[in-house]
C-alpha positions in Angstrom: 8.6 -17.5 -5.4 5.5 -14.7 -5.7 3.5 -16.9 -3.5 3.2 -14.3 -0.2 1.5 -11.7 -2.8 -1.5 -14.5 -3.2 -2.3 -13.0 0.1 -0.3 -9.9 0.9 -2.2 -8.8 4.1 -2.5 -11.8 6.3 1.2 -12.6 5.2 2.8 -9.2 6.2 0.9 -8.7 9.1 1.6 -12.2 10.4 5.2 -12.0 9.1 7.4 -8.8 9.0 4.7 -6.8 10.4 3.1 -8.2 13.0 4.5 -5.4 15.1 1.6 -2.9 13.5 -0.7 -6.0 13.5 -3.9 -6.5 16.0 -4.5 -10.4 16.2 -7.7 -11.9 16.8 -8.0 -15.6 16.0 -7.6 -16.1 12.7 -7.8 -12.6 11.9 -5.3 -10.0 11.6 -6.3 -6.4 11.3 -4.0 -3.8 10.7 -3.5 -0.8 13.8 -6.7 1.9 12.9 -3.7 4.3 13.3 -1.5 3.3 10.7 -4.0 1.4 7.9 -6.8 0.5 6.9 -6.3 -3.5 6.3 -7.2 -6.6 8.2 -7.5 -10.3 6.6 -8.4 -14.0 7.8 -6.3 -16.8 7.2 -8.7 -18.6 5.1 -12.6 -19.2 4.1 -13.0 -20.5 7.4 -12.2 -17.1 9.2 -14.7 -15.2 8.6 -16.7 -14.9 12.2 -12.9 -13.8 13.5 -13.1 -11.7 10.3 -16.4 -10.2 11.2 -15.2 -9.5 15.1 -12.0 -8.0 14.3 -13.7 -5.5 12.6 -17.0 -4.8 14.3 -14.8 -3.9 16.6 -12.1 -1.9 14.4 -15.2 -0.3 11.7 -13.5 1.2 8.7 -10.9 -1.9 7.5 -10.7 -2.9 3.8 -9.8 -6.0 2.7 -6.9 -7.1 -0.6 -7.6 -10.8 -1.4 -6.5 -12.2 -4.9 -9.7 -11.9 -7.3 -11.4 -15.4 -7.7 -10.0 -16.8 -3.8 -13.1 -17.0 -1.3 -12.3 -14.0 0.9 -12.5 -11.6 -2.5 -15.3 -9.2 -2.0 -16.4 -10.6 1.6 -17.8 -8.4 3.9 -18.9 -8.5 7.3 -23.0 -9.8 7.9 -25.1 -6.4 7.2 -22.3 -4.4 6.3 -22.1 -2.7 2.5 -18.4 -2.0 1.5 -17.8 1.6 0.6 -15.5 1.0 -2.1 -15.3 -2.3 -4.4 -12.3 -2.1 -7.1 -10.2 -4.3 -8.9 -6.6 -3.8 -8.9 -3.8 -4.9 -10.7 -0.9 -6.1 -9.0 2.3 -5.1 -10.4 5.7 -6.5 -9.8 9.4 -5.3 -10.2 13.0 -7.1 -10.1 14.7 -5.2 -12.2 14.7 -0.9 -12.5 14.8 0.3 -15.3 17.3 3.3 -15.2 16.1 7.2 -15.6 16.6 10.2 -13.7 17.4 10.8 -10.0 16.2 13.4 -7.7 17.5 14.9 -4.3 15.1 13.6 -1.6 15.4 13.2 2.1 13.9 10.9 4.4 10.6 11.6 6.0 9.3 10.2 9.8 8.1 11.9 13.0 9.2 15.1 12.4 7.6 15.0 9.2 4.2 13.5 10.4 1.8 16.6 10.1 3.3 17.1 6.5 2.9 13.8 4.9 -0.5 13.5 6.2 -1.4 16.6 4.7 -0.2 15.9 1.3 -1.7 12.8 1.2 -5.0 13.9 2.5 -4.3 16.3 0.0 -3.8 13.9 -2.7 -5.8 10.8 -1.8 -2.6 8.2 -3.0 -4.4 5.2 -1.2 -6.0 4.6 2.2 -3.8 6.9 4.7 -4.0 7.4 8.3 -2.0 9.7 10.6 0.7 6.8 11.2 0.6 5.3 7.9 4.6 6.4 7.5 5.1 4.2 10.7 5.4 1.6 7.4 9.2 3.3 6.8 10.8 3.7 3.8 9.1 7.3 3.4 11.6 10.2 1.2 10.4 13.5 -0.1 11.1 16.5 -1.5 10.9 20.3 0.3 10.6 23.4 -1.2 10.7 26.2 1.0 10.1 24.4 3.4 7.1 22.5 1.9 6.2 19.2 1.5 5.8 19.1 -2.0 6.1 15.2 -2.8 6.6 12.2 -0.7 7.1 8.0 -1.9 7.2 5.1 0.9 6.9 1.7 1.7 3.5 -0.5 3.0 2.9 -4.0 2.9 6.3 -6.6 3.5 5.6 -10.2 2.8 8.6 -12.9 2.4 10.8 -11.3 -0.7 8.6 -8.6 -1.4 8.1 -5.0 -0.4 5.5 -2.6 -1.8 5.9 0.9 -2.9 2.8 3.1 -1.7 1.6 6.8 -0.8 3.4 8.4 -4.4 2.1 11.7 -4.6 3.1 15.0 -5.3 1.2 18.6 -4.6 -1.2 19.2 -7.5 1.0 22.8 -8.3 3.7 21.0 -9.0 2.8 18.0 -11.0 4.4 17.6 -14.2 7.8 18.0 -13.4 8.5 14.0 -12.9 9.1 14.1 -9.0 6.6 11.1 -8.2 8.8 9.2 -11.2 11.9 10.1 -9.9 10.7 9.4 -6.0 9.4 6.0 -7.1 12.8 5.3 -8.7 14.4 6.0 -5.5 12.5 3.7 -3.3 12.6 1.2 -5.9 15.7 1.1 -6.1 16.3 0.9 -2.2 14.2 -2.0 -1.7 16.2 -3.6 -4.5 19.9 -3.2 -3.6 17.9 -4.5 0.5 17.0 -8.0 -1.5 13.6 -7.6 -2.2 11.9 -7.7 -5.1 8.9 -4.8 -5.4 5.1 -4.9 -5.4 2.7 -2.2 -5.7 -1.4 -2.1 -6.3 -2.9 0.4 -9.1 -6.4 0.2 -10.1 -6.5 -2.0 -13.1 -8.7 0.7 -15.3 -5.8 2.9 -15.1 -4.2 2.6 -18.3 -1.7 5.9 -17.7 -0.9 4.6 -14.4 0.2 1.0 -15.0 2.1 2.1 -18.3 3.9 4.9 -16.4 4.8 1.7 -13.6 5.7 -0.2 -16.6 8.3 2.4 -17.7 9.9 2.1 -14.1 10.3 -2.0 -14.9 6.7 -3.1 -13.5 4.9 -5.7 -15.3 1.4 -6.9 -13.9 1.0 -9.9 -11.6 -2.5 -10.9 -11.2 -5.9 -8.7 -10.4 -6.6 -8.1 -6.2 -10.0 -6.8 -5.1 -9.8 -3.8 -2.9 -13.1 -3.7 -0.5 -13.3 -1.5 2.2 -15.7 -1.8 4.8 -18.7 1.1 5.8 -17.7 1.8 9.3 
C-alpha cells in the first residue's frame, strides 16, 4: 500500500503531477519555478539524470536511504545540502484545536513567498503554491502563517511549506494549520506524508502528536547549481 513513497518524486511527477513535471528520458525534473526536485526512474538513469539537470542547475533529489539513486549526484558536481530525513505517515488525525484560515493562491503569491523566504520551511520557489492545498492565516492584513500541499503519489498526499512569522510563534497556528490540511486530504481519500529531518526530535514528536508515525529514512541532496 506505501509503495509510491519508496520513490515519491519520480512517482508524483510521472503520476498526478506530471502537469508541473519537465520529462527528459528517464528523468523527471520538477518546473525551476515551482520546485526544486527532479528523479530517474532507476540506477540506470543517471546520464538522463545528469542532462536534466545540467540543464535545470539547482534540483535536489529524495530517494529512499540504501536504493542506488540515494546521494547521487551529477559527474563533477558537489551537493549543497546532504540530509537524512524521516518520512512520516498519517491515516488517522488525532483531534485538537481548530483555527480560522482561508485559502491562499495567486492573489496570495508575493505573500507566501515572503513568509517562507522568511522562514525557510523547505525548498520554495515563487510558484511552489501552484502544488494547491495552501490555507493561512491574516492579521491585519498580514500573512502571518500559511500550510499546503507538495508531492501526490497514488494514495498519498504530503503536507509541506508549515510556517508561521517568527513574532508570532508560540501561539499553536502551524499545529492548528497542519490539522486543517491534514484533515482535508483525509476526508479527499488520501492518506498523508510529510519529510522532517530525522535529528529533529521536537519536530517529529510534535508530527507525532498530530497522528504521524515514521515511515522509513529519505536522503535529501540538492545539487550546487
Amino acid at each position: 500500500m506505501t509503495r509510491p513513497l519508496d520513490h515519491p518524486v519520480w512517482n508524483a511527477l510521472t503520476g498526478r503531477q506530471a502537469h508541473l513535471a519537465i520529462r527528459q528520458g528517464d528523468a523527471v525534473r520538477l518546473r525551476p519555478d515551482v520546485g526544486v526536485f527532479v528523479a530517474g526512474k532507476d540506477a540506470a538513469s543517471t546520464d538522463d539524470l545528469a542532462a536534466i539537470c545540467a540543464r535545470y542547475p539547482g534540483a535536489g533529489s529524495l530517494e529512499a536511504e540504501g536504493t542506488p539513486l540515494a546521494g547521487w549526484t551529477p559527474p563533477g558536481v558537489e551537493p549543497t545540502i546532504h540530509a537524512v530525513l524521516a518520512q512520516m505517515v498519517c491515516t488517522r488525525l488525532v483531534p485538537g484545536p481548530g483555527i480560522e484560515a482561508r485559502p491562499l493562491g495567486e492573489a496570495d503569491a508575493d505573500d507566501i513567498h515572503e513568509l517562507a523566504m522568511m522562514t525557510r520551511p523547505g525548498p520554495f520557489k515563487p510558484r511552489t503554491f501552484e502544488f494547491g492545498g495552501f490555507i493561512g492565516v491574516r492579521e491585519d492584513g498580514r500573512l502571518i502563517a500559511m500550510a499546503g500541499t507538495r508531492l501526490r503519489v497514488e494514495g498519498f498526499s504530503e503536507v509541506s511549506a508549515v510556517c508561521t512569522h517568527p513574532d508570532h510563534r508560540g501561539r499553536g497556528l502551524a499545529k492548528a494549520l497542519m490539522r486543517q490540511v491534514v484533515g482535508q486530504i483525509l476526508d479527499e481519500g488520501d492518506a498523508c506524508f510529510l519529510h522532517a529531518f530525522a535529528d529533529r526530535e521536537a519536530t517529529i514528536a510534535l508530527y507525532r502528536s498530530l497522528g504521524f508515525e515514521v515511515r522509513q529514512r529519505i536522503v535529501y541532496t540538492v545539487f550546487e547549481g
